[in-house]
LOLUMLUM-893355 format. One record per residue (C-alpha): residue number from 1; residue in three letters; x, y, z. Coordinates in nm, 2 decimals. Layout:
<atoms>
<atom><i>NUM</i><aa>ala</aa><east>X</east><north>Y</north><up>Z</up></atom>
...
</atoms>
This chain:
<atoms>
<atom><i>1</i><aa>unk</aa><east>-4.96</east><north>6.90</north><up>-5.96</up></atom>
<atom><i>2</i><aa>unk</aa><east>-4.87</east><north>6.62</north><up>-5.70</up></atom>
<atom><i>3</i><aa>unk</aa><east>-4.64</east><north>6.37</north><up>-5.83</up></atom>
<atom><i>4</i><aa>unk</aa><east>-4.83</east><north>6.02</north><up>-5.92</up></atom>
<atom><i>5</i><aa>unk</aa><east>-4.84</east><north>5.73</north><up>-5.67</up></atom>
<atom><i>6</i><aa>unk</aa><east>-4.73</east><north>5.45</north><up>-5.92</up></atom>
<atom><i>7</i><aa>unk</aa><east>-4.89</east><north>5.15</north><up>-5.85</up></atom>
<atom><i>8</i><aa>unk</aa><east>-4.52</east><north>4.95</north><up>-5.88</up></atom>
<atom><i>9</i><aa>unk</aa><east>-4.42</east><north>5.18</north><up>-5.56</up></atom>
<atom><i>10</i><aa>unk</aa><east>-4.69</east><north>5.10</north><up>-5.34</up></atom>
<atom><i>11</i><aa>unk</aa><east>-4.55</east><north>4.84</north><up>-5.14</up></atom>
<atom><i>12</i><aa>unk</aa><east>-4.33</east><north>5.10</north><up>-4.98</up></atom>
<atom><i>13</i><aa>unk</aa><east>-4.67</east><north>5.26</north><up>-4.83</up></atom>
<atom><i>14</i><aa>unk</aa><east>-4.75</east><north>4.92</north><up>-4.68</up></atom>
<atom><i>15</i><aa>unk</aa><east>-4.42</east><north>4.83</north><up>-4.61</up></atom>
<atom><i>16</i><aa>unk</aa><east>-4.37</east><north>4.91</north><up>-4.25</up></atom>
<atom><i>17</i><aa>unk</aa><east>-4.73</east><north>4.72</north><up>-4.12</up></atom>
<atom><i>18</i><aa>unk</aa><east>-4.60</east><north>4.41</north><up>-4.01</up></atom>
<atom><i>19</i><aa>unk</aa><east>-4.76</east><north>4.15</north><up>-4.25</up></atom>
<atom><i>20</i><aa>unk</aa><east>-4.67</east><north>3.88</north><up>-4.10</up></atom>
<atom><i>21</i><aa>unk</aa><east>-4.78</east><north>3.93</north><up>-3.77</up></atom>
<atom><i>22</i><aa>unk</aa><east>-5.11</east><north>3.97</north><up>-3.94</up></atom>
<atom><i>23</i><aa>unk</aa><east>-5.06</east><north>3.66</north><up>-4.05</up></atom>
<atom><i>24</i><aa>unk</aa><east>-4.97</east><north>3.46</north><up>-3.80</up></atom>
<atom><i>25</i><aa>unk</aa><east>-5.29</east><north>3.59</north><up>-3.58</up></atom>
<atom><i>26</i><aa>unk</aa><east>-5.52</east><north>3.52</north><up>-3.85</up></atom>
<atom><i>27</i><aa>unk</aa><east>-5.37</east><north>3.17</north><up>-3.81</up></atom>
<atom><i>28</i><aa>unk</aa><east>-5.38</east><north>3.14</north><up>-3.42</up></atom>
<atom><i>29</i><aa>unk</aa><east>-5.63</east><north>2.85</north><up>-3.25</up></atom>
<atom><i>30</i><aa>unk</aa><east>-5.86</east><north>2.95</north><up>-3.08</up></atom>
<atom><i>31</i><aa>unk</aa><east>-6.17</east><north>2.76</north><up>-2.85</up></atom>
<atom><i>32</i><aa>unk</aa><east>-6.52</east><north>2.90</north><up>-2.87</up></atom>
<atom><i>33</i><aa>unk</aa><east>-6.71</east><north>2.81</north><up>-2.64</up></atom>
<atom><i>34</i><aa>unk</aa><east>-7.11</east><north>2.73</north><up>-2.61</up></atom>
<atom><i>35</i><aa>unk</aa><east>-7.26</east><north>2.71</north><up>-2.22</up></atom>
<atom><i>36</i><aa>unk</aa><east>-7.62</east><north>2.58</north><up>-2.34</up></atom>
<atom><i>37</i><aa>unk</aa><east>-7.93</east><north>2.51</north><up>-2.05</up></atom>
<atom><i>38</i><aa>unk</aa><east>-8.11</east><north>2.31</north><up>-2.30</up></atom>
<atom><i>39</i><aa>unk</aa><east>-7.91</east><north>2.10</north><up>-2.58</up></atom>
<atom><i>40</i><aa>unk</aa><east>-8.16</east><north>2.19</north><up>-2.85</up></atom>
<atom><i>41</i><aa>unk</aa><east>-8.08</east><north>2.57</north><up>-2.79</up></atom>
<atom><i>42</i><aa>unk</aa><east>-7.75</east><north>2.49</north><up>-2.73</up></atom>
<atom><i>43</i><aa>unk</aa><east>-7.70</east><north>2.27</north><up>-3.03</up></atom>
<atom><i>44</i><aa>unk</aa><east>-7.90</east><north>2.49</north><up>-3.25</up></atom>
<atom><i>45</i><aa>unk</aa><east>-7.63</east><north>2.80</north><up>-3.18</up></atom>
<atom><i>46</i><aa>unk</aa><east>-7.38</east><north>2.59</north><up>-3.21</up></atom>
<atom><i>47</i><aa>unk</aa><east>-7.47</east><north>2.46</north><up>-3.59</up></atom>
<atom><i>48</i><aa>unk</aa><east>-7.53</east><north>2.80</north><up>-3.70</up></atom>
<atom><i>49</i><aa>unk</aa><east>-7.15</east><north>2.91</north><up>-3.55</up></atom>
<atom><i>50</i><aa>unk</aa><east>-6.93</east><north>2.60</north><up>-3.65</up></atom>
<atom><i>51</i><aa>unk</aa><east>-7.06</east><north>2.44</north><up>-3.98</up></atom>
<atom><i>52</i><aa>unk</aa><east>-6.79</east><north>2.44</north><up>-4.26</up></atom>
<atom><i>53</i><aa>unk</aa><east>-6.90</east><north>2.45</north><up>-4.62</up></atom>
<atom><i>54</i><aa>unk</aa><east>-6.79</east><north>2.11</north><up>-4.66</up></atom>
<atom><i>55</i><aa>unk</aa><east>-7.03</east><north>2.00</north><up>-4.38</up></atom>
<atom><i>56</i><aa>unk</aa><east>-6.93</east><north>1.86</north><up>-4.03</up></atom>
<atom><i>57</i><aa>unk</aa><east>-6.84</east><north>2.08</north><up>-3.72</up></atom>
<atom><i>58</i><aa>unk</aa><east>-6.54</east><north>2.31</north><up>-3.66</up></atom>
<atom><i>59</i><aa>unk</aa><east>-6.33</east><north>2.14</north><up>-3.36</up></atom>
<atom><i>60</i><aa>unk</aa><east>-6.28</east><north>2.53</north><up>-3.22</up></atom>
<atom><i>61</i><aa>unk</aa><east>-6.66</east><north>2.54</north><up>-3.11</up></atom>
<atom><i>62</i><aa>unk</aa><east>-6.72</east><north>2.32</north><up>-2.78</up></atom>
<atom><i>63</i><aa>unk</aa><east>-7.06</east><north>2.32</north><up>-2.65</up></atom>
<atom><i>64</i><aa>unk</aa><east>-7.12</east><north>2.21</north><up>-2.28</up></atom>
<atom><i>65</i><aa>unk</aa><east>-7.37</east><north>2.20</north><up>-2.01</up></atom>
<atom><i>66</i><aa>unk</aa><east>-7.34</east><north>2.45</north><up>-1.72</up></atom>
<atom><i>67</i><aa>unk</aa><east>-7.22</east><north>2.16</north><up>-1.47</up></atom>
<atom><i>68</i><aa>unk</aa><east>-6.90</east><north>2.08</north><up>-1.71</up></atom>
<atom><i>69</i><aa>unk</aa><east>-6.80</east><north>2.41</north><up>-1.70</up></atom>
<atom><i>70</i><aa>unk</aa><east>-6.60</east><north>2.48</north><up>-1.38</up></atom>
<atom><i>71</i><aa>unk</aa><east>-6.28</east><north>2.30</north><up>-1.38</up></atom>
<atom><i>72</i><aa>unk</aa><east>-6.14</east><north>2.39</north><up>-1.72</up></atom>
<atom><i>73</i><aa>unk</aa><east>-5.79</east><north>2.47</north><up>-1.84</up></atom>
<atom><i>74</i><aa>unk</aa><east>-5.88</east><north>2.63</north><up>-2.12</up></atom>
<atom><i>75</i><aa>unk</aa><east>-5.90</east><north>3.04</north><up>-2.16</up></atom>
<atom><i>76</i><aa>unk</aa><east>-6.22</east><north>3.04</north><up>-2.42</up></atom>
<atom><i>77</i><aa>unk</aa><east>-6.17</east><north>3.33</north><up>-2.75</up></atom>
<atom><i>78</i><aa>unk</aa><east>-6.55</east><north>3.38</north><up>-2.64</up></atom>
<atom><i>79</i><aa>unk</aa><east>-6.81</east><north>3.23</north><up>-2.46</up></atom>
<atom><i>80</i><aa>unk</aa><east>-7.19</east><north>3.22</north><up>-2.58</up></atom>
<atom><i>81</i><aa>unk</aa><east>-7.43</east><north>3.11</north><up>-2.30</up></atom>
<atom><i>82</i><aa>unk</aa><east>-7.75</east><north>3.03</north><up>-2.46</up></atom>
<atom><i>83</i><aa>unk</aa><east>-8.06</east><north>3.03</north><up>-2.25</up></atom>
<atom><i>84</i><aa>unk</aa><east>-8.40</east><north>2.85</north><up>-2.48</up></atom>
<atom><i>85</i><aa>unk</aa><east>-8.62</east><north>3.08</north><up>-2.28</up></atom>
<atom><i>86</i><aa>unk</aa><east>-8.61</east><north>3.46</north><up>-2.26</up></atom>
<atom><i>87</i><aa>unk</aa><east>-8.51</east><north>3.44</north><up>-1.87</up></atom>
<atom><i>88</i><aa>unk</aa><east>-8.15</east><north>3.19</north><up>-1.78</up></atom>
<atom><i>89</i><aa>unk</aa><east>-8.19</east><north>2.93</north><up>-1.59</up></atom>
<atom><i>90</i><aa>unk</aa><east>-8.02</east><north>2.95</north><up>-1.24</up></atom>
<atom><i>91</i><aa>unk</aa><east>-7.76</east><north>2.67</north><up>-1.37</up></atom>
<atom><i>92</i><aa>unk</aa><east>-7.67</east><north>2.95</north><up>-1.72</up></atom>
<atom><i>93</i><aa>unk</aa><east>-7.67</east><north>3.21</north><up>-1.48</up></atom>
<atom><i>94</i><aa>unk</aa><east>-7.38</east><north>3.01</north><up>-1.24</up></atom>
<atom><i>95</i><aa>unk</aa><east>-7.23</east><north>2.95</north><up>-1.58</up></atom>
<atom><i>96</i><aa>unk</aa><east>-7.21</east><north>3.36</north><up>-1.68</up></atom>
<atom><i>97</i><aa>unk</aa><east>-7.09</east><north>3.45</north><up>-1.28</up></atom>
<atom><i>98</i><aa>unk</aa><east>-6.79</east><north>3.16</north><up>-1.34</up></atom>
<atom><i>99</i><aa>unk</aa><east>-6.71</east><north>3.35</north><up>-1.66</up></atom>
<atom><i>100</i><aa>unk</aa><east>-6.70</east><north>3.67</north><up>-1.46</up></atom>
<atom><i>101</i><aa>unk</aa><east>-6.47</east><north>3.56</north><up>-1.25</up></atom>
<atom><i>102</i><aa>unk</aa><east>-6.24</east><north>3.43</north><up>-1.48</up></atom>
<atom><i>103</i><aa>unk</aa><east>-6.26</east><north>3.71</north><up>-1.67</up></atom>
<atom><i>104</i><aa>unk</aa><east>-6.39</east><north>3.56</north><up>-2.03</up></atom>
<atom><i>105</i><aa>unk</aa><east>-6.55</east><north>3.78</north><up>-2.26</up></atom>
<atom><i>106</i><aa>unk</aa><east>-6.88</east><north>3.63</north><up>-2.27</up></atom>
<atom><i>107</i><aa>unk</aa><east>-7.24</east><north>3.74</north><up>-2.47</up></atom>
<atom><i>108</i><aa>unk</aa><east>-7.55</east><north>3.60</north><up>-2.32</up></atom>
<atom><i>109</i><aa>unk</aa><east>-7.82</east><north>3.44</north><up>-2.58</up></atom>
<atom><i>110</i><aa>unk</aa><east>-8.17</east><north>3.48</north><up>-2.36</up></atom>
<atom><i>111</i><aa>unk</aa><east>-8.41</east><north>3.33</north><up>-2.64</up></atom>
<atom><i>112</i><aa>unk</aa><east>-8.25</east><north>3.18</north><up>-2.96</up></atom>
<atom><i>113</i><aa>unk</aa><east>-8.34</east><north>3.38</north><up>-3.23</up></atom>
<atom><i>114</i><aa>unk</aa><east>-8.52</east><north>3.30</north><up>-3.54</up></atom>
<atom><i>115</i><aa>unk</aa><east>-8.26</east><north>3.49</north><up>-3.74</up></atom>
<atom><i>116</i><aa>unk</aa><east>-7.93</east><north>3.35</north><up>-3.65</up></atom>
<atom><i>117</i><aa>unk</aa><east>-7.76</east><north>3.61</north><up>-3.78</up></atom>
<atom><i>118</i><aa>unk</aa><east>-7.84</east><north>3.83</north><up>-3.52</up></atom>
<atom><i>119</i><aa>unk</aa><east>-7.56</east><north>3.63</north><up>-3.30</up></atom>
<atom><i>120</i><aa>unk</aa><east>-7.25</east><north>3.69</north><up>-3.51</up></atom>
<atom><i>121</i><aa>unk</aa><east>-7.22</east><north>4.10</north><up>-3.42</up></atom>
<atom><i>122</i><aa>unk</aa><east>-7.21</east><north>4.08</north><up>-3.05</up></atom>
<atom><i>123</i><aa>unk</aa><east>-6.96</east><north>3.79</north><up>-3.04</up></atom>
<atom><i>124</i><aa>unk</aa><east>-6.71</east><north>3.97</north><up>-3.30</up></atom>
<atom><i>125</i><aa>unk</aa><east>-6.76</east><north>4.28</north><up>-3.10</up></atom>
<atom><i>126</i><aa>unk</aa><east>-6.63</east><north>4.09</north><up>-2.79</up></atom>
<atom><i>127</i><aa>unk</aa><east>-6.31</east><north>4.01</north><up>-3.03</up></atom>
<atom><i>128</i><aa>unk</aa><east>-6.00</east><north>4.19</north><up>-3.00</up></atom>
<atom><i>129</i><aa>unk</aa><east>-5.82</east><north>4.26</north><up>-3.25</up></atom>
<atom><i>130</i><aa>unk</aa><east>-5.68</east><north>4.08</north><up>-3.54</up></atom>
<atom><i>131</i><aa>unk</aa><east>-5.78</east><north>3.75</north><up>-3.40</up></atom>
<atom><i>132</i><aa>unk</aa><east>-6.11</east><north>3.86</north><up>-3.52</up></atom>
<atom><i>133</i><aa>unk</aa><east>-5.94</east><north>3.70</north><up>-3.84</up></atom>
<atom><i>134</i><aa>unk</aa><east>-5.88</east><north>3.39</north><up>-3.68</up></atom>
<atom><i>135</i><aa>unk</aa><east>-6.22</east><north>3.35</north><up>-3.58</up></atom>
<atom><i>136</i><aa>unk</aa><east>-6.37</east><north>3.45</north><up>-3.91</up></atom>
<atom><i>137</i><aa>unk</aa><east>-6.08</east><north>3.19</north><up>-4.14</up></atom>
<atom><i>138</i><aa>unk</aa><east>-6.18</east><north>2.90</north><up>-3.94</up></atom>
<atom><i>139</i><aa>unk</aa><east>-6.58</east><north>2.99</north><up>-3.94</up></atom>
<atom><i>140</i><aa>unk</aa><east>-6.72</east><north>3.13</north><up>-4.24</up></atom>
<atom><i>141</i><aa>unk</aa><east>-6.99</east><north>3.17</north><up>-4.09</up></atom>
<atom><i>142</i><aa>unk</aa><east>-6.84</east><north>3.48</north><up>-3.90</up></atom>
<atom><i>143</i><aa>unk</aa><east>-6.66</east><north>3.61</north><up>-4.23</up></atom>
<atom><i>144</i><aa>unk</aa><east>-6.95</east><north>3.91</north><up>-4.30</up></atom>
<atom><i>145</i><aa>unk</aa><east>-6.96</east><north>4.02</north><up>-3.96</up></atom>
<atom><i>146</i><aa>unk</aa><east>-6.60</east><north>3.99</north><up>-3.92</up></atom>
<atom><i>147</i><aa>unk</aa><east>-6.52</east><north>4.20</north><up>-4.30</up></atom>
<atom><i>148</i><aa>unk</aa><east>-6.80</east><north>4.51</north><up>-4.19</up></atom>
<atom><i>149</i><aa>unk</aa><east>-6.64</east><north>4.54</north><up>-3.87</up></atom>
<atom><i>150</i><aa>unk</aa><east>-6.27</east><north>4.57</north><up>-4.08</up></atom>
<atom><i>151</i><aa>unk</aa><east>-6.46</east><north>4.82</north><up>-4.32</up></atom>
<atom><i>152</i><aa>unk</aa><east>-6.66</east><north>5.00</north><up>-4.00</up></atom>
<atom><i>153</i><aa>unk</aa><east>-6.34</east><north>5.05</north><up>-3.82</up></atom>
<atom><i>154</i><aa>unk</aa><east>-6.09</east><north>5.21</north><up>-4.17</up></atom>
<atom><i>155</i><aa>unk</aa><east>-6.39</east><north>5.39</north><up>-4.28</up></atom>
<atom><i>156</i><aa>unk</aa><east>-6.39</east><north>5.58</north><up>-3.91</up></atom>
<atom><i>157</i><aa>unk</aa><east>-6.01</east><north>5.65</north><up>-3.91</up></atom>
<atom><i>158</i><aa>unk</aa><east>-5.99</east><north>5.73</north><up>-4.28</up></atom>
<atom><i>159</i><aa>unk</aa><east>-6.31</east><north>6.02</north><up>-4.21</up></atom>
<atom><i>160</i><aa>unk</aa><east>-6.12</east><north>6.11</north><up>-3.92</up></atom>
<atom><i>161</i><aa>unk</aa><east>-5.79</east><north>6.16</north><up>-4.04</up></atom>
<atom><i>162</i><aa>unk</aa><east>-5.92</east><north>6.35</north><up>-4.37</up></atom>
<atom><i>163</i><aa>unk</aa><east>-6.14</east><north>6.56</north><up>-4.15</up></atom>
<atom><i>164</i><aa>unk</aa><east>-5.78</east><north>6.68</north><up>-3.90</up></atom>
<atom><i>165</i><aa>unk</aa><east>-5.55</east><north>6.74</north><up>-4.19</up></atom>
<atom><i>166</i><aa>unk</aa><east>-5.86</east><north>6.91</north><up>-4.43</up></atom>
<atom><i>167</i><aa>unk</aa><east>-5.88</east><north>7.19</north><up>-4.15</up></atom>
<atom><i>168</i><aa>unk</aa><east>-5.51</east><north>7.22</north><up>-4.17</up></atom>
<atom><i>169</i><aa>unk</aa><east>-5.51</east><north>7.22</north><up>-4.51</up></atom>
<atom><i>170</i><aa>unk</aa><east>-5.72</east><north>7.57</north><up>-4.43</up></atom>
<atom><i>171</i><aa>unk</aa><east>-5.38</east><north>7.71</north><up>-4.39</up></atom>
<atom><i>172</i><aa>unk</aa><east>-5.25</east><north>7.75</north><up>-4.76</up></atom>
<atom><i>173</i><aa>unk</aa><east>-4.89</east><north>7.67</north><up>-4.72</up></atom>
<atom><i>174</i><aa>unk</aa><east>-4.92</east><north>7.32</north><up>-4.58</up></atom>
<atom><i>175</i><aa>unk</aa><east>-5.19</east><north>7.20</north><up>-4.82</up></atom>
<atom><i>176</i><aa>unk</aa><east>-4.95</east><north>7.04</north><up>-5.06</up></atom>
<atom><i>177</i><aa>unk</aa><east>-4.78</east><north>6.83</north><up>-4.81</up></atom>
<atom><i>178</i><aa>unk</aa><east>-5.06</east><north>6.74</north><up>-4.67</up></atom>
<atom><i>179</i><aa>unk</aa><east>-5.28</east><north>6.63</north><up>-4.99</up></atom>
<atom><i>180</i><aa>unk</aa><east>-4.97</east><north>6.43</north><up>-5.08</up></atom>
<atom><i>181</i><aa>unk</aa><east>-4.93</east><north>6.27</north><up>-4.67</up></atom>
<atom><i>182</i><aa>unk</aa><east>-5.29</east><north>6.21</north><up>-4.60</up></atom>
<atom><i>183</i><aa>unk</aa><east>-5.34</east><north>6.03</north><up>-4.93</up></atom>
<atom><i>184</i><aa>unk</aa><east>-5.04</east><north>5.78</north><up>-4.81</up></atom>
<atom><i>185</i><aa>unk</aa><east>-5.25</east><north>5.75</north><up>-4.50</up></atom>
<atom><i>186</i><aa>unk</aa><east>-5.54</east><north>5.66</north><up>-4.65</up></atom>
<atom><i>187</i><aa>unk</aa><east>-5.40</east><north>5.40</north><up>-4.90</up></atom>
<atom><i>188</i><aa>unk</aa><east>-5.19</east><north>5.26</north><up>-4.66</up></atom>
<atom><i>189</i><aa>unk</aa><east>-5.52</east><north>5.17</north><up>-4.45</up></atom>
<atom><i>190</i><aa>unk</aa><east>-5.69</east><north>5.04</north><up>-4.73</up></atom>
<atom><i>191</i><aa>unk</aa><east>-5.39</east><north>4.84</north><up>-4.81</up></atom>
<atom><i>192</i><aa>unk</aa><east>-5.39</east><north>4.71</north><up>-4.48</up></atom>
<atom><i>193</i><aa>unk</aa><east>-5.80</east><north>4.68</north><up>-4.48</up></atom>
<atom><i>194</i><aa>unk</aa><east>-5.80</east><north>4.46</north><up>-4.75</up></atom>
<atom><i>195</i><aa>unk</aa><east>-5.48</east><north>4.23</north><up>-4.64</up></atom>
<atom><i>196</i><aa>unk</aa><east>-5.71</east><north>4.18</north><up>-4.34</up></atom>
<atom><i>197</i><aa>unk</aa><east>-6.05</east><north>4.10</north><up>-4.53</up></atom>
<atom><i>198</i><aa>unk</aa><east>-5.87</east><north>3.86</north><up>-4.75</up></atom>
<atom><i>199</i><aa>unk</aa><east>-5.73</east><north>3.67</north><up>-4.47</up></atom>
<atom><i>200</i><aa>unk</aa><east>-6.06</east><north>3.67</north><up>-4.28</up></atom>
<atom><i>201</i><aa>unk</aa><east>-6.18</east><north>3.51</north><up>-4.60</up></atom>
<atom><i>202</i><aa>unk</aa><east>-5.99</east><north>3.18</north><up>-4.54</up></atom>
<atom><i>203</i><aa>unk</aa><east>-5.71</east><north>3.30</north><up>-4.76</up></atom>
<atom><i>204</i><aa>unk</aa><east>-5.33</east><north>3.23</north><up>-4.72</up></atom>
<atom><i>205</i><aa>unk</aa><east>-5.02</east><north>3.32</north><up>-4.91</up></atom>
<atom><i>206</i><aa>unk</aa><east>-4.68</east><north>3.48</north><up>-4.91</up></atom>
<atom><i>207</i><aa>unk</aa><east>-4.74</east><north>3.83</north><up>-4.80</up></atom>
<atom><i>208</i><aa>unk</aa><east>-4.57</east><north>4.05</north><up>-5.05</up></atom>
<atom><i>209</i><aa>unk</aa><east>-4.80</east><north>3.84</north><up>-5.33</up></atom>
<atom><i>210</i><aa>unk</aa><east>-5.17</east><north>3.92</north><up>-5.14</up></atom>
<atom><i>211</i><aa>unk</aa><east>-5.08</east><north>4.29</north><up>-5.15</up></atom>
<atom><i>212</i><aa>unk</aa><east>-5.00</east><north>4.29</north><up>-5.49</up></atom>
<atom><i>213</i><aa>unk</aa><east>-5.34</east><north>4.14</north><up>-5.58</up></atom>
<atom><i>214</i><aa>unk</aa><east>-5.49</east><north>4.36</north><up>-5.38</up></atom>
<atom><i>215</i><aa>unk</aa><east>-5.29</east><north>4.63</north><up>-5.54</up></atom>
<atom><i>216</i><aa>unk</aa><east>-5.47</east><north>4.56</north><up>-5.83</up></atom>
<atom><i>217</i><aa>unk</aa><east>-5.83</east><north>4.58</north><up>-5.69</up></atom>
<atom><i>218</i><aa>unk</aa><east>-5.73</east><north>4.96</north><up>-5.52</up></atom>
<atom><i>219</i><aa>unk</aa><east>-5.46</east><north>5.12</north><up>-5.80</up></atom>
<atom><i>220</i><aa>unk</aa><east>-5.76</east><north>5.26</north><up>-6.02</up></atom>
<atom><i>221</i><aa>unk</aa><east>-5.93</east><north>5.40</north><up>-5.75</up></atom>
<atom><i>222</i><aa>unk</aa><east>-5.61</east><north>5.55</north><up>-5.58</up></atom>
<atom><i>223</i><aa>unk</aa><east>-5.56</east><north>5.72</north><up>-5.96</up></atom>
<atom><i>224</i><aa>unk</aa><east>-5.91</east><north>5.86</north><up>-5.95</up></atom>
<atom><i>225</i><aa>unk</aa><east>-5.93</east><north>5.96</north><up>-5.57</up></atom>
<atom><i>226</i><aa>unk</aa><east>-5.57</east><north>6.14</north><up>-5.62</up></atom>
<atom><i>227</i><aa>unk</aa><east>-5.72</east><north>6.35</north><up>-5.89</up></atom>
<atom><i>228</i><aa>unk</aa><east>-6.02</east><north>6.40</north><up>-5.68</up></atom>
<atom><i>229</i><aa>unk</aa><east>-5.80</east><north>6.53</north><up>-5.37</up></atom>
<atom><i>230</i><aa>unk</aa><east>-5.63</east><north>6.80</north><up>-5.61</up></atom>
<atom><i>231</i><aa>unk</aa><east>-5.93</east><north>6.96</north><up>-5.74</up></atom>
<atom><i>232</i><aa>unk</aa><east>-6.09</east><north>6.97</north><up>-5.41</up></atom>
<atom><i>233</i><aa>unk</aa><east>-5.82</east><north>7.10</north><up>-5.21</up></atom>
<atom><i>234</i><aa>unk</aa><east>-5.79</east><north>7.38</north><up>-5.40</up></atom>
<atom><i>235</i><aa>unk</aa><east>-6.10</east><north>7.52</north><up>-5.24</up></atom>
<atom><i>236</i><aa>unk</aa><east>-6.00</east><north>7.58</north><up>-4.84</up></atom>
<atom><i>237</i><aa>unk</aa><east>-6.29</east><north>7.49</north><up>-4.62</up></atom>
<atom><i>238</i><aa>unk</aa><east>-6.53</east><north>7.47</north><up>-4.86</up></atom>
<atom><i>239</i><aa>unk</aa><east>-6.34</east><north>7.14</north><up>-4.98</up></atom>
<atom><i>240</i><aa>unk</aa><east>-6.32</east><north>6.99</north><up>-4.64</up></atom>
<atom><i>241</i><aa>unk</aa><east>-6.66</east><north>6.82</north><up>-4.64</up></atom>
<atom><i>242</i><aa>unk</aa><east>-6.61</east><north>6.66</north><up>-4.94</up></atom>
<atom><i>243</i><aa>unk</aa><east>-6.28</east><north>6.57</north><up>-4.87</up></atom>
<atom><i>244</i><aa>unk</aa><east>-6.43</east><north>6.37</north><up>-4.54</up></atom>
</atoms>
């Protein structure tokens, strides 16, 4: 039987992911920016993007015309042209070639939709990386989009992972390493997964103490998922769809 993963020695599987870093991105200004034709459209994106809970407007989100756009200093996180009818305007369409050139990631709004939801996807898709947690802490608005993105992206490296090491396990002698190692892999994702998600959510904290809460939420399912892994690896091939 594999030896237990005790929940008091899990911060060595976590360990070596550099927390703070995390951190510090999640905590980074940023400028999103709204290139609007029509300042009903462009107003209208912009209130569904910035609002805070506590009412008022986000100072990250700047919404300007097409004309105020070339000149500026600032390197946008993103920028949203919004266009009220299905077709830009010449002027949005100046707007998306200046972007081009200056090589912003930019999504194109042709048509406001009714459901404003549809907008936060493609904009967090044009985020790279953990500043994906920057932009969802400062605008709540972005924090579902933001958390199934985090989920998407574990969810497809744990299944891949499991899938390479369960045809390995095929091979009898290396399926009790490998039970153990890809279960550290796994959890240390999670881990990491849900050190991100909480930060998205607008929260902040020593590192070490997040982890530990977090801890909590995952040690019960690490117990039953470890027990899981045993019973299924014992069946080569057969086990590996499971496994996945």
């Amino acid at each position: 039987m594999l030896p237990s993963l005790k929940l008091a020695n899990l911060w060595r599987v976590i360990r070596d992911v550099d927390l703070d870093q995390i951190r510090a991105t999640a905590r980074t200004p940023f400028e999103l920016l709204i290139v609007a034709d029509n300042p009903d459209a462009g107003a209208r994106v912009r209130d569904a993007l910035a609002t805070l809970p506590t009412g008022g407007l986000h100072p990250f989100v700047t919404l300007l015309t097409p004309d105020e756009l070339p000149g500026r200093q600032t390197v946008p996180l993103v920028t949203v042209l919004v266009s009220a009818a299905p077709t830009p305007s010449t002027r949005l369409i100046g707007a998306e070639h200046y972007g081009v050139h200056a090589g912003w990631p930019r999504h194109m709004v042709a048509g406001v939709p009714d459901d404003l939801r549809l907008l936060f996807p493609p904009i967090v898709a044009l985020v790279d990386g953990d500043m994906r947690l920057a932009l969802a802490s400062a605008l709540p608005a972005f924090r579902p989009a933001v958390a199934e993105a985090i989920v998407d992206e574990t969810a497809k490296a744990n299944a891949s992972f499991a899938a390479t090491t369960g045809l390995a396990e095929i091979i009898p002698v290396l399926n009790v390493p490998l039970n153990l190692g890809d279960m550290v892999i796994l959890t240390k994702n999670q881990l990491a997964m849900g050190y991100r998600i909480a930060l998205a959510a607008g929260r902040d904290g020593e590192p070490r103490a997040m982890v530990t809460e977090i801890l909590g939420v995952l040690g019960g399912g690490l117990l039953f998922r470890q027990m899981a892994r045993q019973l299924v690896g014992l069946i080569p091939v057969a086990g590996l769809l499971p496994k996945v």
